[in-house]
DSSP file (Angstrom, degrees, kcal/mol; ACC not computed):
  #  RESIDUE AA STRUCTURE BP1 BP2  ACC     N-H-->O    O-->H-N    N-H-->O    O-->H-N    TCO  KAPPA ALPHA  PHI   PSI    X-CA   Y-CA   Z-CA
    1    1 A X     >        0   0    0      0, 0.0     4,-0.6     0, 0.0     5,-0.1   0.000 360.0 360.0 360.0 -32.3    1.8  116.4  177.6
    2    2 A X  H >>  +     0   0    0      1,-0.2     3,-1.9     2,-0.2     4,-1.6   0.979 360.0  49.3 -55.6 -62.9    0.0  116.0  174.2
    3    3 A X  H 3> S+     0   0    0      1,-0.3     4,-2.3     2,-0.2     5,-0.3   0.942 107.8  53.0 -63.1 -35.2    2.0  118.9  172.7
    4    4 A X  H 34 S+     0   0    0      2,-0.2    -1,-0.3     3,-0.1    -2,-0.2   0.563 109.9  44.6 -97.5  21.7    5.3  117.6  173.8
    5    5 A X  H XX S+     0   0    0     -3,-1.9     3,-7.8    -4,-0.6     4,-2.2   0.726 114.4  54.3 -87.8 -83.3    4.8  114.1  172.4
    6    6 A X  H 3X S+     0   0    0     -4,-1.6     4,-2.1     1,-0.3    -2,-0.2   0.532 110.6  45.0  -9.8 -57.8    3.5  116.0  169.1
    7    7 A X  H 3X S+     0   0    0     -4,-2.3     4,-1.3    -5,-0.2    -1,-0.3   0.517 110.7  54.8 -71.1 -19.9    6.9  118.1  169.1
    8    8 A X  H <> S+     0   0    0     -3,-7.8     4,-1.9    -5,-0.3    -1,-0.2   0.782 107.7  50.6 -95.7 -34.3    8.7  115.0  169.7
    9    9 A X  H  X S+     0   0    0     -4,-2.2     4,-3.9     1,-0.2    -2,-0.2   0.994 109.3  47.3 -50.0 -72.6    7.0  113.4  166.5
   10   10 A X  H  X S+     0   0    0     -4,-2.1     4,-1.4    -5,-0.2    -2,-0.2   0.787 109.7  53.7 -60.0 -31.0    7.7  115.9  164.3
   11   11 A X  H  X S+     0   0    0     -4,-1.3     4,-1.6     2,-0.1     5,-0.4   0.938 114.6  43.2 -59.3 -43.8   11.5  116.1  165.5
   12   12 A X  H  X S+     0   0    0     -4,-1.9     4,-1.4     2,-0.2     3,-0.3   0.940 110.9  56.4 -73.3 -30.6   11.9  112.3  164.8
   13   13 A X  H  X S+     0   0    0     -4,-3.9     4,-1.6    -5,-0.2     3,-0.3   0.991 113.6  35.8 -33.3 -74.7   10.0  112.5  161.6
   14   14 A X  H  < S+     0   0    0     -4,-1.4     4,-0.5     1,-0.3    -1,-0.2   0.294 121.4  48.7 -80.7   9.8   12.4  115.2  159.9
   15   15 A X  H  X S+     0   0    0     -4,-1.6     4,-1.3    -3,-0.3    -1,-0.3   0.530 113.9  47.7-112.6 -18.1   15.7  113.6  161.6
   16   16 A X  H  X S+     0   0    0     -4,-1.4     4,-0.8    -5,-0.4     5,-0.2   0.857 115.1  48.3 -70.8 -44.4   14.5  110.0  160.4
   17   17 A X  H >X S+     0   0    0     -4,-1.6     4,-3.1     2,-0.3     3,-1.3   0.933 105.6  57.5 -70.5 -56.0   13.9  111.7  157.0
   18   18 A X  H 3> S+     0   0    0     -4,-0.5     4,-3.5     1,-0.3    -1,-0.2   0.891 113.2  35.5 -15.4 -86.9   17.0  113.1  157.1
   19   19 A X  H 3< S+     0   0    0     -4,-1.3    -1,-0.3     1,-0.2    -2,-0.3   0.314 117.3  46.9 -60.3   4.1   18.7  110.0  157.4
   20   20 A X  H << S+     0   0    0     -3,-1.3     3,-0.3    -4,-0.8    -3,-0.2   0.665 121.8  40.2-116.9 -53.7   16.6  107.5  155.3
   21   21 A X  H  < S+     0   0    0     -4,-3.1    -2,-0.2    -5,-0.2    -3,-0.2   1.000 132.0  24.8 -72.0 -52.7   16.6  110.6  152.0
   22   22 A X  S >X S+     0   0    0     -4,-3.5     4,-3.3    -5,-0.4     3,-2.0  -0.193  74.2 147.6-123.7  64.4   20.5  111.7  152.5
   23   23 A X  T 34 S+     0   0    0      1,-0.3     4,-0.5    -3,-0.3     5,-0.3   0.881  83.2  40.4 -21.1 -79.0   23.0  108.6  154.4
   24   24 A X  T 34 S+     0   0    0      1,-0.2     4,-0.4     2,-0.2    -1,-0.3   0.451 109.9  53.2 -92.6  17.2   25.9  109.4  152.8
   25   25 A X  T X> S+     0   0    0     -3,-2.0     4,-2.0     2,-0.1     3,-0.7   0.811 117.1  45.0 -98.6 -62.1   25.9  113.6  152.8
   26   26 A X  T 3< S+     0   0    0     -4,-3.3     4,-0.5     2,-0.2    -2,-0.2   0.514  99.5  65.7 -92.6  43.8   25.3  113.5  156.4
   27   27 A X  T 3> S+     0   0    0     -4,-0.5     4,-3.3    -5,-0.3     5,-0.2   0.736 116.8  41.1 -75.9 -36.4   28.1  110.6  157.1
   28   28 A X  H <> S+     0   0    0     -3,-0.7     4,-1.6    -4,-0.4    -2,-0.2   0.812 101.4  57.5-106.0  -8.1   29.8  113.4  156.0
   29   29 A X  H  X S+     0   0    0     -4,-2.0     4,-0.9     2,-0.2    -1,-0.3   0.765 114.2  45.5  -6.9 -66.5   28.5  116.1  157.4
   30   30 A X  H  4 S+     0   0    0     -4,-0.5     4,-0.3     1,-0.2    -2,-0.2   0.840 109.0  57.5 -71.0 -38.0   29.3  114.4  160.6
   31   31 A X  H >< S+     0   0    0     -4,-3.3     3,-0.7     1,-0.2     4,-0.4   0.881 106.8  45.3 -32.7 -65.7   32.5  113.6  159.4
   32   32 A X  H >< S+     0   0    0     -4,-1.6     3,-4.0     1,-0.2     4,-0.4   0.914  98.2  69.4 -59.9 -41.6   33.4  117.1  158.7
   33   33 A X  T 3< S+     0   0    0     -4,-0.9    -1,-0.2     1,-0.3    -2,-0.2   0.670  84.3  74.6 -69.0  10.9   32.1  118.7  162.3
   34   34 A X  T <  S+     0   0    0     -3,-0.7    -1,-0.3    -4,-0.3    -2,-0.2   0.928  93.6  63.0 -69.8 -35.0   35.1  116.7  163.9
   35   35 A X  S <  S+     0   0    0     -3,-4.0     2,-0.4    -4,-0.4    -1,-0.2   0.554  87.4  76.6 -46.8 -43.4   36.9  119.6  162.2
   36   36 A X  S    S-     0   0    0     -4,-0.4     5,-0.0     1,-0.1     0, 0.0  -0.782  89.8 -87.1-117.2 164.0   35.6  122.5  163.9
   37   37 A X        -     0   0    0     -2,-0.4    -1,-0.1     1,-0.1     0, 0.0   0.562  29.7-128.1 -30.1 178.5   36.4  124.0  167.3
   38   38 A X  S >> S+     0   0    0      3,-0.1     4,-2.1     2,-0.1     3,-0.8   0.590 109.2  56.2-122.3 -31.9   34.5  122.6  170.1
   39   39 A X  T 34 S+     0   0    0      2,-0.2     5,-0.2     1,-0.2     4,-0.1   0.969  99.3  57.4 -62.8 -60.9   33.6  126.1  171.0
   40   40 A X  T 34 S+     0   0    0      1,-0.2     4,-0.3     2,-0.2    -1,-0.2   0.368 102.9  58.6 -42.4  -6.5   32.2  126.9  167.8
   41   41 A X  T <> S+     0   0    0     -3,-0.8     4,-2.0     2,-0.2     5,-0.3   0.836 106.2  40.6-106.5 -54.2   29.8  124.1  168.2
   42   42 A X  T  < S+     0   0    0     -4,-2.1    -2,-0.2     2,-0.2    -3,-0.1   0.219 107.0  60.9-101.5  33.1   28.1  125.0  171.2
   43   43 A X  T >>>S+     0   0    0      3,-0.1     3,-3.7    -4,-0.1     4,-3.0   0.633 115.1  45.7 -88.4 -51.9   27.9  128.8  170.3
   44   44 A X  H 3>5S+     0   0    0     -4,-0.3     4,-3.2     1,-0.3     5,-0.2   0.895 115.3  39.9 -39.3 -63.4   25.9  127.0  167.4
   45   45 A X  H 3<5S+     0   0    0     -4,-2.0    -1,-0.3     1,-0.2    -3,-0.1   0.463 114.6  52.3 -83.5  12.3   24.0  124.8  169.3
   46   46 A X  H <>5S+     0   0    0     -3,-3.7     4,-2.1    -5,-0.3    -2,-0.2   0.653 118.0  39.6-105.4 -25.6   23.3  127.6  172.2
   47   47 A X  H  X5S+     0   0    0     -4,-3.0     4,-2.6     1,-0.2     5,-0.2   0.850 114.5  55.8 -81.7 -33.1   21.9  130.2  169.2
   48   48 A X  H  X<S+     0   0    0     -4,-3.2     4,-0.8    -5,-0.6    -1,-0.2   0.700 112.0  40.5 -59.5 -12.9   20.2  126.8  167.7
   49   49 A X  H  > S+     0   0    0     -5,-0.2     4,-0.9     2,-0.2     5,-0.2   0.841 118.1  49.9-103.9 -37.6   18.2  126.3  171.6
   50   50 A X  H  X S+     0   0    0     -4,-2.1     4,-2.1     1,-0.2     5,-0.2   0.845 109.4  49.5 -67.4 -28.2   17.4  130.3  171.7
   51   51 A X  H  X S+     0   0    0     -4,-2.6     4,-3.8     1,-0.2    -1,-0.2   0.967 116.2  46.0 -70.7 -34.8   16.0  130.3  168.0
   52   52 A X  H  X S+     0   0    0     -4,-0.8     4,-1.1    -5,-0.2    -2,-0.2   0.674 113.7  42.4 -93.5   5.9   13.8  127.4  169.2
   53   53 A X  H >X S+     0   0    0     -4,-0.9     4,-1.7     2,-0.2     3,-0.6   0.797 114.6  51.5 -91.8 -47.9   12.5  128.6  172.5
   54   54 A X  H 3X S+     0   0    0     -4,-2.1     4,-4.2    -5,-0.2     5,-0.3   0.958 112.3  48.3 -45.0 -53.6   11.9  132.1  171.0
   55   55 A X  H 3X S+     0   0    0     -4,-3.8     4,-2.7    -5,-0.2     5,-0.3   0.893 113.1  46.8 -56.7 -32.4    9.9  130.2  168.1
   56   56 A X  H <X S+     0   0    0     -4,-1.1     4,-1.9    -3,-0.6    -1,-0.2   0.952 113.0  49.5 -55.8 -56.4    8.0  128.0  170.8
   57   57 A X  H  < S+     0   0    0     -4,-1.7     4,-0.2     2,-0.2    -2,-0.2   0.875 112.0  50.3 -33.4 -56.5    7.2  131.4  172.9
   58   58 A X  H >< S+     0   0    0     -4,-4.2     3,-2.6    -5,-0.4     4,-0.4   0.988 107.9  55.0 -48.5 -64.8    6.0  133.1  169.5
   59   59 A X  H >< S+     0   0    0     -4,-2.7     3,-1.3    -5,-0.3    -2,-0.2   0.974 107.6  45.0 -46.2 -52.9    3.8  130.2  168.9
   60   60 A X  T 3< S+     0   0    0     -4,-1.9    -1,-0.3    -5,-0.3    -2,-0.2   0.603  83.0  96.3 -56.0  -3.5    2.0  130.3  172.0
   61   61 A X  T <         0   0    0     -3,-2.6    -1,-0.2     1,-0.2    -2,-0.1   0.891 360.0 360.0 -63.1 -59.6    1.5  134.0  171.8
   62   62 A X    <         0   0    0     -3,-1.3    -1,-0.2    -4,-0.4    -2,-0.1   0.424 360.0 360.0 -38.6 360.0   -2.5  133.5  170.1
């Protein structure tokens, strides 16, 4: 339970950071993704879940 509060820190850290160093690049960012296919988004976000379980799997590997 410790690690997945940790991991939950460090996501809200660098997505806080995000938004507090660059507002208005992802307004538009967001702005933009209205644009593409709806398909194209969750091949993105399904290769985005596999990179981060493989990289969780790796870690634990030691």
């Amino acid at each position: 339970m410790k690690i997945i509060i940790f991991i939950l820190g460090i996501i809200l850290a660098f997505e806080g950071a995000i938004y507090a160093l660059f507002p208005s690049a992802f307004k538009n960012l967001l702005l933009q993704l209205k644009d593409v296919e709806t398909e194209k988004l969750r091949y993105f976000g399904l290769g985005a879940m596999t990179l981060g379980v493989v990289l969780v799997w790796l870690s634990g590997m030691r």
